[in-house]
Residue frames as a rotation matrix with the C-alpha (Angstrom) as fourth column:
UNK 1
0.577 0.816 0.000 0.00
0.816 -0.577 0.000 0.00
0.000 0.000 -1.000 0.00
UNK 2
-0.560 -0.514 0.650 1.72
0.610 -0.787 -0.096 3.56
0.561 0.343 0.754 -1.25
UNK 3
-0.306 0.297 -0.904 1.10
0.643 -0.636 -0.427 6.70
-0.701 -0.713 0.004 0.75
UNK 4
-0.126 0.360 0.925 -0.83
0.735 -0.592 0.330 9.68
0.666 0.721 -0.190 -0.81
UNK 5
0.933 0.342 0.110 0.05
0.303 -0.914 0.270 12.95
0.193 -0.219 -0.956 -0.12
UNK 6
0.058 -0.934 0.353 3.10
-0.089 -0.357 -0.930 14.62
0.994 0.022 -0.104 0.76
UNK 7
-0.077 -0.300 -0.951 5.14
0.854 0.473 -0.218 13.30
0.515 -0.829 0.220 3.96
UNK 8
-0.884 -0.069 0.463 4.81
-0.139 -0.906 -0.401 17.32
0.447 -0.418 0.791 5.24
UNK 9
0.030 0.875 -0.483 1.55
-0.200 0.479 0.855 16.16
0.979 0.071 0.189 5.89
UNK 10
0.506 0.531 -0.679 2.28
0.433 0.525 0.733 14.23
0.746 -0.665 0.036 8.74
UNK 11
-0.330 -0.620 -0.711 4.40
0.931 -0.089 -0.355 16.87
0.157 -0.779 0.607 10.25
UNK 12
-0.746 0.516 0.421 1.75
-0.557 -0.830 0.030 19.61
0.365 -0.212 0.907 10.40
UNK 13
0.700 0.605 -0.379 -0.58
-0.121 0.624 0.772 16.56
0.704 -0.495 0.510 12.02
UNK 14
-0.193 -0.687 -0.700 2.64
0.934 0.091 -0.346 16.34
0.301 -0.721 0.625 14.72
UNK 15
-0.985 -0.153 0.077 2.60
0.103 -0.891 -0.442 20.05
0.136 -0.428 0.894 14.98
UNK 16
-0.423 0.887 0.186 -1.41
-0.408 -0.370 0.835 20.18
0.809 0.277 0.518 14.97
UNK 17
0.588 0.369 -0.720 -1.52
0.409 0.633 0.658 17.57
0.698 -0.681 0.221 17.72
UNK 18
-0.456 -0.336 -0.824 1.34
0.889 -0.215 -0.404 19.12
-0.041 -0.917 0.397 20.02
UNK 19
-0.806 0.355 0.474 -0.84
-0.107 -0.875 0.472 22.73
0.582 0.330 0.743 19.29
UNK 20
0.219 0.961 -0.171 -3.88
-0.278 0.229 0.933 20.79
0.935 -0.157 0.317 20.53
UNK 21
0.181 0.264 -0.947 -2.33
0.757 0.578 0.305 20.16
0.628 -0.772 -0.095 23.71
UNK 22
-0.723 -0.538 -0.432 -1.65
0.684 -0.472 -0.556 23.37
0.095 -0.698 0.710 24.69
UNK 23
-0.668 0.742 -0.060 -5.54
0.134 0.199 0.971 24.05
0.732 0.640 -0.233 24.40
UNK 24
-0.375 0.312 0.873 -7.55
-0.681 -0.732 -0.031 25.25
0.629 -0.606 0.487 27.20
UNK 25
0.633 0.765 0.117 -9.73
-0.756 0.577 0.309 22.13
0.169 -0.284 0.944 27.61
UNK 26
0.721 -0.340 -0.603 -6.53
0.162 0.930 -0.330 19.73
0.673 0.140 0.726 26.98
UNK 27
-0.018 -0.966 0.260 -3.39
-0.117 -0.256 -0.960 21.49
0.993 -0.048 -0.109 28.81
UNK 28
-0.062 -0.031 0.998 -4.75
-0.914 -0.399 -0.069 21.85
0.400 -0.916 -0.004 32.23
UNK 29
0.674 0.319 -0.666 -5.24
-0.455 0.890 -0.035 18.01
0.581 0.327 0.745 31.74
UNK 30
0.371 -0.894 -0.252 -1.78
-0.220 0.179 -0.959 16.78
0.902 0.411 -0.130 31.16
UNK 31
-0.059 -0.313 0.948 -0.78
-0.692 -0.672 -0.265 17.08
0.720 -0.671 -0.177 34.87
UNK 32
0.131 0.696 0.706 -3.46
-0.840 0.456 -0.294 15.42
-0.527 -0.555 0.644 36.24
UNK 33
0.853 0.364 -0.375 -3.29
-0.494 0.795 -0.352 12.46
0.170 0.485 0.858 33.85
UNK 34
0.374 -0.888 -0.267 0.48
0.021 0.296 -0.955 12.26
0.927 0.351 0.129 34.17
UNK 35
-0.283 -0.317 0.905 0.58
-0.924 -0.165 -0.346 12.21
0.259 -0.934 -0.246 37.89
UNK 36
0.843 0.532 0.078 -0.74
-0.519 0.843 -0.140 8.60
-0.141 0.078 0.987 37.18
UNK 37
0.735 -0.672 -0.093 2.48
0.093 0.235 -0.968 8.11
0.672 0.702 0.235 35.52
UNK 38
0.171 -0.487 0.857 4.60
-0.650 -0.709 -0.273 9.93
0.741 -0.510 -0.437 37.66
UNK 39
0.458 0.140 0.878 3.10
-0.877 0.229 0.422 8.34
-0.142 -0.963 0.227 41.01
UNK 40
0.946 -0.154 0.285 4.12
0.085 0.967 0.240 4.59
-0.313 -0.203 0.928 39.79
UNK 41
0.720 -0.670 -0.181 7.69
-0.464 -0.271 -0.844 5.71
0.516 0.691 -0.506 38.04
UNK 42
0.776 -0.492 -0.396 9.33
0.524 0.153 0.838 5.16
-0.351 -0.857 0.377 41.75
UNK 43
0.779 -0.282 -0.561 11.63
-0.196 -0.958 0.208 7.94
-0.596 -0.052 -0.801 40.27
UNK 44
-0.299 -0.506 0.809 12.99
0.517 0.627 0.583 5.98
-0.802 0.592 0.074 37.72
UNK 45
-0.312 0.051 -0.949 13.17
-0.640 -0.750 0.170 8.19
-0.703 0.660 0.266 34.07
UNK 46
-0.965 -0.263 -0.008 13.58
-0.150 0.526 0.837 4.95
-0.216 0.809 -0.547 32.32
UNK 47
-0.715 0.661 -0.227 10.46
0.659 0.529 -0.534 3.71
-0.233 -0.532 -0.814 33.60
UNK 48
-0.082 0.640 -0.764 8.50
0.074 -0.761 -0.645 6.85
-0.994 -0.109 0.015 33.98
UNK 49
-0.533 0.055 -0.844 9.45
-0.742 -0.509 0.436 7.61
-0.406 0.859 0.312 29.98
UNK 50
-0.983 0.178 0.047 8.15
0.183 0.916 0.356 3.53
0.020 0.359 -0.933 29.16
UNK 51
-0.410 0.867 -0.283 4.80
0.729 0.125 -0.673 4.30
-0.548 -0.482 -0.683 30.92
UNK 52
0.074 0.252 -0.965 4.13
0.045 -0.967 -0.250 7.36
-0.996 -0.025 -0.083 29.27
UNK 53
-0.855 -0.242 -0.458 5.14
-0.477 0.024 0.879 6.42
-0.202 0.970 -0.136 26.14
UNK 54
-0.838 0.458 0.297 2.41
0.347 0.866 -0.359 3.33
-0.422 -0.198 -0.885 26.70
UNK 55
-0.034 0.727 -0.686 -0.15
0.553 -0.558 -0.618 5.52
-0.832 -0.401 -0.383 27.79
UNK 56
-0.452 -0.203 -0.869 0.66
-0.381 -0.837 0.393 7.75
-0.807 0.509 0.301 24.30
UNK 57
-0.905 0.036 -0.423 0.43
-0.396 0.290 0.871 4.97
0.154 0.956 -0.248 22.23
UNK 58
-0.435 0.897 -0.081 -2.92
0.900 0.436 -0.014 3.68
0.023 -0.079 -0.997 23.64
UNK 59
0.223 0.606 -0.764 -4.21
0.038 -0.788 -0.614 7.29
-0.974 0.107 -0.199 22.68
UNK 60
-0.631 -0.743 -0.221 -2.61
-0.380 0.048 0.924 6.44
-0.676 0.667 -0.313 19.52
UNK 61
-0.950 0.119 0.289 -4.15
0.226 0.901 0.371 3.27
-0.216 0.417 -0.883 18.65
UNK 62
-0.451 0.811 0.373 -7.78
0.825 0.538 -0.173 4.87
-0.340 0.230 -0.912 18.88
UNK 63
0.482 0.746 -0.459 -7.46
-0.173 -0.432 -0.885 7.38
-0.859 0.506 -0.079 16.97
UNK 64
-0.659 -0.717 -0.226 -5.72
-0.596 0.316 0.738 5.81
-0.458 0.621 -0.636 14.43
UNK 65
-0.748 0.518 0.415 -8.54
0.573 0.819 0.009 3.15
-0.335 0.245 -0.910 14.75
UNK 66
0.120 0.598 -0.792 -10.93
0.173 -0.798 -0.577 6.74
-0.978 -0.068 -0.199 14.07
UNK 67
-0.228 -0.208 -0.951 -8.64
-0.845 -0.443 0.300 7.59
-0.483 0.872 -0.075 10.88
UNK 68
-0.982 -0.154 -0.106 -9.71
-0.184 0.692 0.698 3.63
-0.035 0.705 -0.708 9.26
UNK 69
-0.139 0.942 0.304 -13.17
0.783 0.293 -0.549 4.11
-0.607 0.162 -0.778 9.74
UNK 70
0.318 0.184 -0.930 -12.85
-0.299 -0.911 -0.283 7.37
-0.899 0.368 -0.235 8.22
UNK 71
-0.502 -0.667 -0.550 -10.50
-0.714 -0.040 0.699 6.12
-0.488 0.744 -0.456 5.37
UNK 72
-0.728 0.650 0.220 -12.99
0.685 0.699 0.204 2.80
-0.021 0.299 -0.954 4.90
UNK 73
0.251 0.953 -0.171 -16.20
0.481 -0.277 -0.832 5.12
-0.840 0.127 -0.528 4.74
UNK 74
-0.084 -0.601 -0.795 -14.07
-0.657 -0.566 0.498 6.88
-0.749 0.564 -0.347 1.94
UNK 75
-0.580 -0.791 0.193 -13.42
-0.512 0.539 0.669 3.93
-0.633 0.289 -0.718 0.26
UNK 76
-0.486 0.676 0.553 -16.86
0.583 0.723 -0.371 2.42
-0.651 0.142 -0.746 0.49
UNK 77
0.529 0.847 0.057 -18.34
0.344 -0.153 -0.926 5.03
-0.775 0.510 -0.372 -1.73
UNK 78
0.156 -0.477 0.865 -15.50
0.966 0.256 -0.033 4.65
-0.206 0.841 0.501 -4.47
UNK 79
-0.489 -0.512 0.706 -15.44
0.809 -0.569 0.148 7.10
0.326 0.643 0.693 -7.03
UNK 80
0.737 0.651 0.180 -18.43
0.556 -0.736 0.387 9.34
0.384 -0.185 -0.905 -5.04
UNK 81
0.644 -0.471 -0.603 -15.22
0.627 -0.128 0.769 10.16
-0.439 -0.873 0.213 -2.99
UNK 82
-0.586 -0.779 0.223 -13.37
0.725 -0.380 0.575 12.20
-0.363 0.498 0.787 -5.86
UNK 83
-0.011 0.750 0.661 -16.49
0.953 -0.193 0.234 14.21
0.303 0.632 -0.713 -6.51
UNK 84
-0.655 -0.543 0.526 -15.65
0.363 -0.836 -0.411 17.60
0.663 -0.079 0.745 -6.50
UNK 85
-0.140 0.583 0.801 -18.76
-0.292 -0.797 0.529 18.00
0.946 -0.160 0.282 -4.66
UNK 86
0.604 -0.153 -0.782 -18.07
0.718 0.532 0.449 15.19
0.348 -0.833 0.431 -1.76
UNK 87
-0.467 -0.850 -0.242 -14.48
0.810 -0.302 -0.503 17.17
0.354 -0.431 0.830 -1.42
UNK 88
-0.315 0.486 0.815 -16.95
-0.036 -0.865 0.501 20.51
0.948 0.129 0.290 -1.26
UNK 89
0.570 0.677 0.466 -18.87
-0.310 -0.348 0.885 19.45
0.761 -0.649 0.012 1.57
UNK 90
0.391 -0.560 -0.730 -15.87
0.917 0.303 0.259 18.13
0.076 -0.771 0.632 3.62
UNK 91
-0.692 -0.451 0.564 -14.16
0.078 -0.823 -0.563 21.63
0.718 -0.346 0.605 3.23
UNK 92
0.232 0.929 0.287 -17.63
-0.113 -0.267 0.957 22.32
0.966 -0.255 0.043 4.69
UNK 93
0.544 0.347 -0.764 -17.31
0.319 0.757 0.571 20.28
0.776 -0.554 0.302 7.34
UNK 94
0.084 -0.782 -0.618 -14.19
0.950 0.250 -0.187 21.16
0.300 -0.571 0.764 8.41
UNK 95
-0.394 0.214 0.894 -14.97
-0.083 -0.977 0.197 24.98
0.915 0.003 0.403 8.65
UNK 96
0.434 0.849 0.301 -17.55
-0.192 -0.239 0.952 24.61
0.880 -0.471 0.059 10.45
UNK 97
0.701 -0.114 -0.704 -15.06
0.617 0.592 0.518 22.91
0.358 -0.797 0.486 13.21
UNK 98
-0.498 -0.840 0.214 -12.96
0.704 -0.536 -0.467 25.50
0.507 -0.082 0.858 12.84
UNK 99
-0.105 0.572 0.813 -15.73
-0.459 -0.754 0.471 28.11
0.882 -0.324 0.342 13.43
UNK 100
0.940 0.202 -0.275 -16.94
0.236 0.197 0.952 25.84
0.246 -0.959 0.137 17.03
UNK 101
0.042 -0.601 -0.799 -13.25
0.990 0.130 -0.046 25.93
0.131 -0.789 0.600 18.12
UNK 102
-0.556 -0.058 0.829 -14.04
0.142 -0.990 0.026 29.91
0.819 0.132 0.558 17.97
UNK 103
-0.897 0.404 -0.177 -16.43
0.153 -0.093 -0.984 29.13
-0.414 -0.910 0.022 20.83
UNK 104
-0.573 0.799 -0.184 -19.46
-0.444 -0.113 0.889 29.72
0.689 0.591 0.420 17.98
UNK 105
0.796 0.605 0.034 -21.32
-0.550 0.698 0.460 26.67
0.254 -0.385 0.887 19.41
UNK 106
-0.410 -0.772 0.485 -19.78
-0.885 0.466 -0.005 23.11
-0.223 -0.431 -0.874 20.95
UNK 107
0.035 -0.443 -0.896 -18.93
-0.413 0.810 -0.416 19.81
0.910 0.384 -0.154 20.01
UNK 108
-0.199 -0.841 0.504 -19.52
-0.976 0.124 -0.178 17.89
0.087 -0.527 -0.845 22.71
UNK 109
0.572 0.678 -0.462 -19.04
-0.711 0.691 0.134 14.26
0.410 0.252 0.877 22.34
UNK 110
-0.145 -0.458 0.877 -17.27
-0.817 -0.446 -0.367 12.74
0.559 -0.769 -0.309 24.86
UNK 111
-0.239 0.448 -0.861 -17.62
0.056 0.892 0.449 9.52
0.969 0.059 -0.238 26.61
UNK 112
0.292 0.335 0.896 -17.40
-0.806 -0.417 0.419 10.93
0.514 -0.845 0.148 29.74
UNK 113
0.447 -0.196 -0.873 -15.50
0.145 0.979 -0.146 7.60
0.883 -0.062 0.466 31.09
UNK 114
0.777 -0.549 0.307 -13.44
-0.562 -0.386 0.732 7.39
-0.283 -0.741 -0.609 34.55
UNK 115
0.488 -0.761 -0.427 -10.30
-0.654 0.006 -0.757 6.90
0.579 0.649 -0.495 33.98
UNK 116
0.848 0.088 -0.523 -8.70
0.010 0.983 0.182 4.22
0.530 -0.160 0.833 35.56
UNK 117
0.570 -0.749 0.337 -5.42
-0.459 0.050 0.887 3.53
-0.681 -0.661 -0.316 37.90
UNK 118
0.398 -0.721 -0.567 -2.46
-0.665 0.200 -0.720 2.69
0.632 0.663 -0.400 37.04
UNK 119
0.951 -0.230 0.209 -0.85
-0.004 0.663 0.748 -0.19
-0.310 -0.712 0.630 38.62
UNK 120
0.152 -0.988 0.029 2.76
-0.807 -0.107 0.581 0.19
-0.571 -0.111 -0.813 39.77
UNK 121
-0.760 -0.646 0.070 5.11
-0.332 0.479 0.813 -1.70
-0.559 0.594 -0.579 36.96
UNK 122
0.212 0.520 0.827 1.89
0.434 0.708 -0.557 -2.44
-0.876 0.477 -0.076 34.75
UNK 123
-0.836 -0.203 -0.510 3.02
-0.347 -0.524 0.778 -0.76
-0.426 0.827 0.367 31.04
UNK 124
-0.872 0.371 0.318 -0.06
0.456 0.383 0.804 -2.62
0.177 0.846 -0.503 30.04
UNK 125
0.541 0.801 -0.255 -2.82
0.814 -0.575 -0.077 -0.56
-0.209 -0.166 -0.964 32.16
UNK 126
-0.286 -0.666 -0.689 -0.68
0.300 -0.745 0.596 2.02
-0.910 -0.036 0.413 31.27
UNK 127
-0.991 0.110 -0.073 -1.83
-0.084 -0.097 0.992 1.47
0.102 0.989 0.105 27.35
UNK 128
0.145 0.968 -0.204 -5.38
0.989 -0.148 -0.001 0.36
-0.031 -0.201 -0.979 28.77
UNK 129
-0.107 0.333 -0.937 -5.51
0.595 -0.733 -0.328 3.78
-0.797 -0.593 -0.120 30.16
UNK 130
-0.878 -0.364 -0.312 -4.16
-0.078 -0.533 0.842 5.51
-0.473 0.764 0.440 26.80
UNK 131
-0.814 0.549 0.187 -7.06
0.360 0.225 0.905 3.77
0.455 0.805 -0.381 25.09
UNK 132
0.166 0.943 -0.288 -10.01
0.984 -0.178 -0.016 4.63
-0.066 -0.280 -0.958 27.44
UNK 133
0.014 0.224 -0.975 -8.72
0.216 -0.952 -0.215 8.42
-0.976 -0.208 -0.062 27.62
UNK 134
-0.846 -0.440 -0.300 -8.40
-0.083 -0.448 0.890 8.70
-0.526 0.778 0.342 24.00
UNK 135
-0.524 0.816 -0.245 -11.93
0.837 0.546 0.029 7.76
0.158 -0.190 -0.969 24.18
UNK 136
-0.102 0.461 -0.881 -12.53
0.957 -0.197 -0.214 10.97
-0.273 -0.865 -0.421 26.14
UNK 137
-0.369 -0.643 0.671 -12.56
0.921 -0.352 0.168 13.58
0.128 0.680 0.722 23.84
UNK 138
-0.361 0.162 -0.918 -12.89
0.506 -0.793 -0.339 17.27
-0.783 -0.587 0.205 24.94
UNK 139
0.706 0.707 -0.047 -14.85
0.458 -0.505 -0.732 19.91
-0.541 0.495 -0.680 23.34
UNK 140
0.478 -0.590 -0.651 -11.27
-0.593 -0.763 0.256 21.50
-0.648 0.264 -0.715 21.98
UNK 141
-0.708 -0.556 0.435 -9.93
-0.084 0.678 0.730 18.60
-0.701 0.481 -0.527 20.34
UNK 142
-0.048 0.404 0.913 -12.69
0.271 0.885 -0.378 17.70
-0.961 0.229 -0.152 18.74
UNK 143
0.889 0.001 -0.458 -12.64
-0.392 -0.516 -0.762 20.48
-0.237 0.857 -0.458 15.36
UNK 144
-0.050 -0.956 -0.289 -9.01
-0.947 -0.046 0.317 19.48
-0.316 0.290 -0.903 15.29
UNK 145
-0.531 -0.065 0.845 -9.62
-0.177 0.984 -0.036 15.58
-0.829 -0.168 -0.533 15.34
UNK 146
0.252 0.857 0.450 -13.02
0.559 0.250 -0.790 15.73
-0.790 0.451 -0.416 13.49
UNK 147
0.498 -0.334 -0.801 -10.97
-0.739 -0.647 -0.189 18.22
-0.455 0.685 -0.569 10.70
UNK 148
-0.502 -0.861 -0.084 -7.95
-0.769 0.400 0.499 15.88
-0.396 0.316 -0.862 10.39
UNK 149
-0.198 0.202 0.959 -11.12
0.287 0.948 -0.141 12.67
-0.937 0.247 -0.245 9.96
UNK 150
0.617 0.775 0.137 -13.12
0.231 -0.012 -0.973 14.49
-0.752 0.632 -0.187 7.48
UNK 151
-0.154 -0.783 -0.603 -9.64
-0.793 -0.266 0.548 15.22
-0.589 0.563 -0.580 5.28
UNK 152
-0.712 -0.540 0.449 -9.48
-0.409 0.838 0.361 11.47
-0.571 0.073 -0.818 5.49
UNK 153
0.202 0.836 0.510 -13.18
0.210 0.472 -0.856 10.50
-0.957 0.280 -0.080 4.36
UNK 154
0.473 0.153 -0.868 -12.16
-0.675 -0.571 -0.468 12.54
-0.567 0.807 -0.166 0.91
UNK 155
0.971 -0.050 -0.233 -10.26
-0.147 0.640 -0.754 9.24
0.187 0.767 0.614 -0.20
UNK 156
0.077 -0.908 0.413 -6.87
-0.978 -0.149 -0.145 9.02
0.193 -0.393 -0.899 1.58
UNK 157
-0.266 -0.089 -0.960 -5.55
-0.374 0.927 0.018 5.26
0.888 0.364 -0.280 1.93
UNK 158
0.758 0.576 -0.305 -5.47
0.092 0.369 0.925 3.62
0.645 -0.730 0.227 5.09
UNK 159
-0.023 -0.978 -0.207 -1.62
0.976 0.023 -0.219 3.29
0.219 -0.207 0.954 5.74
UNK 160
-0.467 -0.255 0.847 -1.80
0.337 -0.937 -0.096 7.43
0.818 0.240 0.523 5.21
UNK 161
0.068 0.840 0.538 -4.66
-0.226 -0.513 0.828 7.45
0.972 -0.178 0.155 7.75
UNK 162
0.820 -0.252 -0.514 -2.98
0.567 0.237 0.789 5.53
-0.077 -0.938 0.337 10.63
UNK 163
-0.264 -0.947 0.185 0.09
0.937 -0.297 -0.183 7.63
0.229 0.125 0.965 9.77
UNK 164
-0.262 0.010 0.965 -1.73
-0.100 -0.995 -0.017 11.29
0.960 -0.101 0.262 10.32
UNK 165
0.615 0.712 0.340 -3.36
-0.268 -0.217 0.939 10.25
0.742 -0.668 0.057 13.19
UNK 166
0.439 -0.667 -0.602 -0.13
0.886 0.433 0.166 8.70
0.150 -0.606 0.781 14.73
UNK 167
-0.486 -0.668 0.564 1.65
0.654 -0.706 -0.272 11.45
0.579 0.237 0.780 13.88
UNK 168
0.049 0.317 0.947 -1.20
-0.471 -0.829 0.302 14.17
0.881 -0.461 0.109 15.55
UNK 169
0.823 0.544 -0.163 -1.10
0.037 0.236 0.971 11.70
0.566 -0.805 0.175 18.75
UNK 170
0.445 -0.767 -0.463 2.24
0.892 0.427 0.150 11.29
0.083 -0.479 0.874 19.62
UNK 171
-0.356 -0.672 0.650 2.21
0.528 -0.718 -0.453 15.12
0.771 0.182 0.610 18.93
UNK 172
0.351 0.831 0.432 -0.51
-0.250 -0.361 0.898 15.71
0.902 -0.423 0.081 21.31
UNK 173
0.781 -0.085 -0.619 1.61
0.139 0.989 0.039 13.68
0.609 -0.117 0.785 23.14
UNK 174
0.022 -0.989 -0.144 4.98
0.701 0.117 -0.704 14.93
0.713 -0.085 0.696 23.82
UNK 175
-0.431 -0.163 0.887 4.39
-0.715 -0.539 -0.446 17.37
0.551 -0.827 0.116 26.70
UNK 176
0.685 0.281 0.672 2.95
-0.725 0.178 0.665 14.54
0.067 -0.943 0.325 28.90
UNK 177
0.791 -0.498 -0.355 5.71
0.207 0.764 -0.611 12.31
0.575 0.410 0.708 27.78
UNK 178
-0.149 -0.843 0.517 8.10
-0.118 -0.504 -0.856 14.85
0.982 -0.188 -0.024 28.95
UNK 179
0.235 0.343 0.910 6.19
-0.817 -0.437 0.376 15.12
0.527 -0.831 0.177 32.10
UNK 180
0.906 0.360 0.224 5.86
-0.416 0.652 0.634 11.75
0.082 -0.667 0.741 32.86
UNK 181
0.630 -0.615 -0.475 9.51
0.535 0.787 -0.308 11.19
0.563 -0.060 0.825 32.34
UNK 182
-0.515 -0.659 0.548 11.11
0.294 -0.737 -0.609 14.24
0.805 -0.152 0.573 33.82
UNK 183
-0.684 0.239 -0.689 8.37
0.711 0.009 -0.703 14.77
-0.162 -0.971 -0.176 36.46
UNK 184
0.440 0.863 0.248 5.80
0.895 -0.401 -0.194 17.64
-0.068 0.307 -0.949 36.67
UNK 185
0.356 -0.570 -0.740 8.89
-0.028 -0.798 0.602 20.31
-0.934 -0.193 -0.300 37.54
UNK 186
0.284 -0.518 0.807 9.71
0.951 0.258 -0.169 19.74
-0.121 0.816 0.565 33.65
UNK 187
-0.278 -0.376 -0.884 12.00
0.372 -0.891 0.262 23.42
-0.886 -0.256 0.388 33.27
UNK 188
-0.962 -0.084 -0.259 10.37
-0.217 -0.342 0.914 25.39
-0.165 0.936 0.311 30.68
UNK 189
-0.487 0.848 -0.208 6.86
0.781 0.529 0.332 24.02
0.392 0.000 -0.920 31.11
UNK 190
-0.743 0.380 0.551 4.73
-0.429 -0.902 0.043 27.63
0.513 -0.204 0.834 31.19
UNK 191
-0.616 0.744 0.260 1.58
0.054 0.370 -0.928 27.69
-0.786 -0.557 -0.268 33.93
UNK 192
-0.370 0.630 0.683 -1.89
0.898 0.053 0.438 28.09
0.239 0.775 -0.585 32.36
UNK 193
-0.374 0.248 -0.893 -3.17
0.245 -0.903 -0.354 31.32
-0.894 -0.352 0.277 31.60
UNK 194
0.472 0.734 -0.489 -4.62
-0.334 -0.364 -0.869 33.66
-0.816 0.573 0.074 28.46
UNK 195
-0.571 -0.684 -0.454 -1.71
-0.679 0.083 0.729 32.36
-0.461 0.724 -0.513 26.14
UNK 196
-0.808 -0.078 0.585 -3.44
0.113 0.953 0.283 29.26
-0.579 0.294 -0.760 25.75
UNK 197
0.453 0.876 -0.167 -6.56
0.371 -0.355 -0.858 30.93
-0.811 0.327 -0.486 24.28
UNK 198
-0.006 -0.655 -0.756 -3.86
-0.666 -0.561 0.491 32.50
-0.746 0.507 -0.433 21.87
UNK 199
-0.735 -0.339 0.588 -3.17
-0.195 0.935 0.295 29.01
-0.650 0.103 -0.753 21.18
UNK 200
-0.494 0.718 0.491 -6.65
0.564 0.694 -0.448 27.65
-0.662 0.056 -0.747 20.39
UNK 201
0.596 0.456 -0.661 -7.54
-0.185 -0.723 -0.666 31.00
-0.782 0.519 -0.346 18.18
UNK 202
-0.247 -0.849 -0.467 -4.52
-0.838 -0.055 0.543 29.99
-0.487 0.525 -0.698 16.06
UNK 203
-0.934 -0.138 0.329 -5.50
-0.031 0.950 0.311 26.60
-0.356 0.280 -0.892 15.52
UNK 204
0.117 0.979 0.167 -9.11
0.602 0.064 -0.796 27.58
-0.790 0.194 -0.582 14.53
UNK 205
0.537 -0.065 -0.841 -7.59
-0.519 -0.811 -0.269 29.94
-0.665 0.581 -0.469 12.16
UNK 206
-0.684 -0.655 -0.322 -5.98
-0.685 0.423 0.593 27.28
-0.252 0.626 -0.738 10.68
UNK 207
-0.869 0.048 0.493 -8.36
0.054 0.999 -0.001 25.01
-0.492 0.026 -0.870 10.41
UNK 208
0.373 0.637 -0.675 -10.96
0.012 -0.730 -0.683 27.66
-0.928 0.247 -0.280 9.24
UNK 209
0.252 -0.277 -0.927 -8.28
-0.699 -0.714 0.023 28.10
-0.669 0.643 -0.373 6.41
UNK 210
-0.850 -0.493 -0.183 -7.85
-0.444 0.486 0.753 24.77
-0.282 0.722 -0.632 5.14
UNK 211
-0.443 0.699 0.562 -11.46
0.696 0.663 -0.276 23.95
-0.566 0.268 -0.780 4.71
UNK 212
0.737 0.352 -0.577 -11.77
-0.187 -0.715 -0.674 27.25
-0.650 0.604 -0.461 2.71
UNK 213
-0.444 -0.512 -0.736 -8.87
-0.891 0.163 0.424 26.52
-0.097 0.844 -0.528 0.44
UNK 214
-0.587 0.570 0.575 -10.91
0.188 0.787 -0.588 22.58
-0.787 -0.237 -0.569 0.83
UNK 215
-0.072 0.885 -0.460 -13.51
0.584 -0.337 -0.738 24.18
-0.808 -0.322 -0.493 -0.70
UNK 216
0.540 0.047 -0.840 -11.95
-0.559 -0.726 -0.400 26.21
-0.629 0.686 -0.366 -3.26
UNK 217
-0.697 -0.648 -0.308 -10.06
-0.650 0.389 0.653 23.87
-0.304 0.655 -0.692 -4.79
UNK 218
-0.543 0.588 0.599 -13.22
0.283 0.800 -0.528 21.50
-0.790 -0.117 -0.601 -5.09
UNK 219
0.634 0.752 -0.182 -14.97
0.252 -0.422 -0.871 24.51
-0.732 0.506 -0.457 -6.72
UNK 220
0.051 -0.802 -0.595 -12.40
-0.701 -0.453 0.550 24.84
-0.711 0.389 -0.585 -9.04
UNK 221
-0.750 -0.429 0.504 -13.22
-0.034 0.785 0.618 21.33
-0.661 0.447 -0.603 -10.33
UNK 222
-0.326 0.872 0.364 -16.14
0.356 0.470 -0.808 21.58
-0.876 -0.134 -0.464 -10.78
């Protein structure tokens, strides 16, 4: 299976996903989730970075498993998927998420789950855990997530589609990584405050702009 698209791709889905954690609804998070980590490390980096890494990749795996239902719902309506007017209403789509992360309206679909202990030396409730919170999606993530699926529905392979979504998790990733291996004192690690709104206007402005260029390039086929 060949990738489609251009490998930059999956490093604005790295930079879109470490963007998305510094997010009002996600950042204040990070702490709290990684003191899970932290608490069982026994002050061991090696350890602390293993667990955390786990715990990344079982936020990995489901959305990844998100980007193959997207990339199979693509698939399943063939050629409808190249129709300048399918690609039309995904720009749509993705606007419109851009416009909720503006605070327009909310997105909120969520499982609302409790998250679960960690048991001391378990790397595997460690990935359990990854998977039920990646489950838990927050009203800020979702335009960014639910942008990056609807790209995919437009006809993107599968291989490409576990590859963007790896790529935005393990960016979404890498400040609790740090945490959980370096501790919560991680030097350089800003408090929360109005920046992060800064943040989250930026990323709706981006995400605003690629379902209008979405959009224009569709009408352009057409």
């Amino acid at each position: 299976m060949q990738l489609s698209g251009s490998p930059v791709d999956f490093i604005v889905a790295f930079l879109a996903g470490f963007l998305a954690s510094l997010t009002p609804c996600v950042y204040p998070l990070i702490p709290v989730s990684a003191g899970y980590v932290v608490g069982n490390a026994q002050n061991s980096k090696v350890k602390g970075f293993c667990l955390s890494l786990c715990y990344v990749t079982g936020v990995a795996l489901t959305y990844s498993s998100l980007g193959v239902v997207a990339v199979l719902t693509g698939s399943f309506f063939g050629k409808i998927s190249s129709n300048p007017l399918v690609n039309l209403m995904a720009g749509l789509v993705i606007v419109v998420f851009g416009l909720a992360m503006f605070d327009l309206f909310h997105f909120d679909i969520g499982l609302h789950l409790k998250v679960p202990q960690i048991k001391k030396r378990n790397y595997l409730s460690a990935l359990l855990l990854g998977l039920v919170s990646g489950l838990m999606i927050s009203p800020c993530l979702s335009p960014i997530l639910g942008s990056i699926l609807a790209y995919l529905a437009t006809g993107k392979n599968m291989l490409y589609g576990i590859l963007m979504l790896l790529s935005f998790s393990y960016g979404m990733g890498l400040i609790f990584i740090a945490i959980g291996t370096f501790g919560s004192g991680v030097a350089g690690l800003p408090r929360g405050g109005r920046w992060m709104h800064v943040v989250k206007r930026i990323c709706a402005s981006a995400i605003v702009l690629m379902g209008l260029f979405f959009m224009y390039s569709a009408i352009r086929r057409f």
